[in-house]
N, C-alpha and C positions, 0 to 999 in steps of 0.2 A: 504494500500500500504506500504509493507518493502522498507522503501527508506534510504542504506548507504549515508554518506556522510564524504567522506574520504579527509584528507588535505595530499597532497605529499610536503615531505620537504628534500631536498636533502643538504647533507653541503656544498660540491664544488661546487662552482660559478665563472665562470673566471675573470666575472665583481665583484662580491660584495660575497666572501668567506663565511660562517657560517653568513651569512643573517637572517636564522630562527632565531638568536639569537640575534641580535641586538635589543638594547633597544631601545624601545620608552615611554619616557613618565611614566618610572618605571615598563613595563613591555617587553617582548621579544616580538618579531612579530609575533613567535608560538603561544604564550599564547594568545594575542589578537584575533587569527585567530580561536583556538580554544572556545574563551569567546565568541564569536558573532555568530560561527554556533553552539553552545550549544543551542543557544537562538534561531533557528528556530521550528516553531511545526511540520513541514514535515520529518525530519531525526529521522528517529529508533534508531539512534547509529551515534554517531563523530567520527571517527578514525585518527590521524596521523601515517603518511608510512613513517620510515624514513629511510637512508643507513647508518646513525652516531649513535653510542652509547653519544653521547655529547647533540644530541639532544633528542633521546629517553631518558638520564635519568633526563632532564630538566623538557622534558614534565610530565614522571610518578612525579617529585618533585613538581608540581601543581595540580596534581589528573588528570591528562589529560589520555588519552586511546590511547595506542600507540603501532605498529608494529613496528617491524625492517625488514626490506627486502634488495633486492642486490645491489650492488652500480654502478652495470653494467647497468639500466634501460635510453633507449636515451631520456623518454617523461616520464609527468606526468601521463600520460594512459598506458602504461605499470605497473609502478611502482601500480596505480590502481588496475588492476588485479591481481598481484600477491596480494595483501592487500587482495582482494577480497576472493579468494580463502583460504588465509589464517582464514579468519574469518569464512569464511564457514555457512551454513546454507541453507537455501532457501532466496533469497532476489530480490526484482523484480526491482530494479536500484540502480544506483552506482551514487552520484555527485561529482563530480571532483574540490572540493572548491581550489581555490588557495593557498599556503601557504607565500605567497609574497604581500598580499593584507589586512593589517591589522585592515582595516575599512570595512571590507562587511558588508554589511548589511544584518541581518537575513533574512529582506521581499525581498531580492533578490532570496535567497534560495528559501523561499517558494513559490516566486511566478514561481521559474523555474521548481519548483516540480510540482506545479496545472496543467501542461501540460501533466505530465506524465501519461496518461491512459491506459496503455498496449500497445497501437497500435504506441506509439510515439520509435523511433529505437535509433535517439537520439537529443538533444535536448542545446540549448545557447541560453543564452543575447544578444542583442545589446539596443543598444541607438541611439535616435537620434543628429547629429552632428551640433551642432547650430556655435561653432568657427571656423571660416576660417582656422586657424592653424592648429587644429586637422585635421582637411578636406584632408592638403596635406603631412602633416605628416605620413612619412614610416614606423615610428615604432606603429602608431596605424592601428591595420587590418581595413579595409572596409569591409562589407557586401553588397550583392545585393541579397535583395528576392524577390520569385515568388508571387503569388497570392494568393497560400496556407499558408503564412508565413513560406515556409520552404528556406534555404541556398540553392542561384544558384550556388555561389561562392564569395570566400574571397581572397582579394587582398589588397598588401599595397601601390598599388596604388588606385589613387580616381577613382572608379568605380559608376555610370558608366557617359561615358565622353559625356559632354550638349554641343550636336553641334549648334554653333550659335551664344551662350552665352560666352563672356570673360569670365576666371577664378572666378574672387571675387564676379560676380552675382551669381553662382553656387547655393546657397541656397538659393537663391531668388524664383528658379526656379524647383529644385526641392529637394524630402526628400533623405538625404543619413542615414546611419549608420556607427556604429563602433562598433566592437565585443569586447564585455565583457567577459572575459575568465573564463568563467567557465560555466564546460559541465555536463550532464545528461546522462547517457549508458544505457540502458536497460543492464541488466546482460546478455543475450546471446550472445547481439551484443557487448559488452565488448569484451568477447572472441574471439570472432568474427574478430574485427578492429585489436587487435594486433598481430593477425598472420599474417597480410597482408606487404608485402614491402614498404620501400617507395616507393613512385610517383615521377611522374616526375612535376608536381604544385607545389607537394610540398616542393622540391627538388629547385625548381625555387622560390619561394617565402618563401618560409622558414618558411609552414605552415601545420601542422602536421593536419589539420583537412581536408587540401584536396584530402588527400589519401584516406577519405571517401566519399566524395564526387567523386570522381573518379569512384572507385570500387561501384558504384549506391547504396552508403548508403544515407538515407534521415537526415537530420538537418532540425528539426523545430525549429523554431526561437521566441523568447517572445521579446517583445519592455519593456523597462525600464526605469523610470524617473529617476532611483536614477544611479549615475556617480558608476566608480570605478579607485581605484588608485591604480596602480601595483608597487612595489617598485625593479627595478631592479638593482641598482646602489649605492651606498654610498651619490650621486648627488639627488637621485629620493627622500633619506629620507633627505638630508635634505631642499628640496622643500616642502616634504610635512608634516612636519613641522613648516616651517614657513607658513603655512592654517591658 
């Protein structure tokens, strides 16, 4: 299996400007993001997508692998395809590593990859949600799956709602999740997703993966023990820092 695994890293951030470059720890959040998907055995090739020559020539000054593309792309899955295309070749999926997340863990990659059989369209993490917090927290997505393990839908409200039960029993009673952002494309259906419009879910929740779900694309889902820490703010490093 040719499995890309391309990091999108954009400079403008409204909340947290040239983010990919923020140190942590003596190294940039790129470089980190780049060190740890090096280290999965599932990726053919790492690439970072970037719209800044600031971050492209950071990345080539650590031996890093890196595109330049346009600074027009509204989503990480866009800016994917175009990378995609750029690199060209035959390749049977695309992973969409976060470039904001500078502790993944390789065995997250590969174990998102172990799903990828041909037949899967496309493919996320979640977790199970064991803190009350997390639970009702709008800024982390909710997941509800089917039977098959694949996405009903994602909400950042807490889905779905335990008639009966007060609030703070909720995991008492039953499993929730929370979506771990980072996705797997089969290369067609890459193509595929971004010619599509937005939605109206998405548009409503302000979630770029319901526009697939919408237009009857399938998301299989993998359950994961291991967490993930997204760094979206100047606030989020340094929380997670002091870990």
């Amino acid at each position: 299996m040719n499995i890309l695994g391309i990091i999108p890293a954009r400079y403008a951030s409204s909340r947290f400007p040239a983010k990919a470059l923020a140190d942590i720890g003596g190294k940039t959040m790129i470089q980190r993001v780049v060190e740890q998907s090096r280290k999965a055995k599932s990726l053919s090739r790492v690439v970072v997508a970037t719209d800044h020559e600031a971050i492209a020539g950071h990345v080539r000054s650590f031996g890093g692998d890196v595109i330049m593309t346009s600074e027009n792309h509204q989503s990480g899955t866009d800016r994917c395809f175009e990378a995609m295309q750029i690199v060209g070749g035959k390749m049977d999926y695309v992973i969409n590593i976060q470039g904001d997340e500078p502790f993944i863990k390789p065995e997250q990659i590969d174990l998102l990859a172990s799903v990828l059989d041909g037949n899967a369209e496309l493919a996320t993490l979640v977790k199970k949600i064991e803190d009350p917090a997390v639970l009702v927290n709008p800024s982390t997505p909710k997941v509800v799956l089917n039977s098959r393990q694949e996405a009903l839908y994602f909400s950042r409200q807490t889905l779905p709602y335990l008639r009966g039960w007060p609030l703070e029993d909720w995991l008492q009673h039953h499993t929730f999740y929370k979506h771990i952002g980072i996705y797997a494309y089969r290369a067609d259906i890459l193509a595929r997703i971004t010619q599509l419009p937005p939605s109206l879910l998405e548009k409503a929740e302000a979630l770029e993966q319901l526009r697939w779900l919408e237009n009857g694309y399938r998301i299989r889902c993998v359950v994961t023990e291991l967490d993930s820490y997204g760094i979206d703010t100047p606030e989020d490093l340094e929380r997670l820092e002091g870990r």
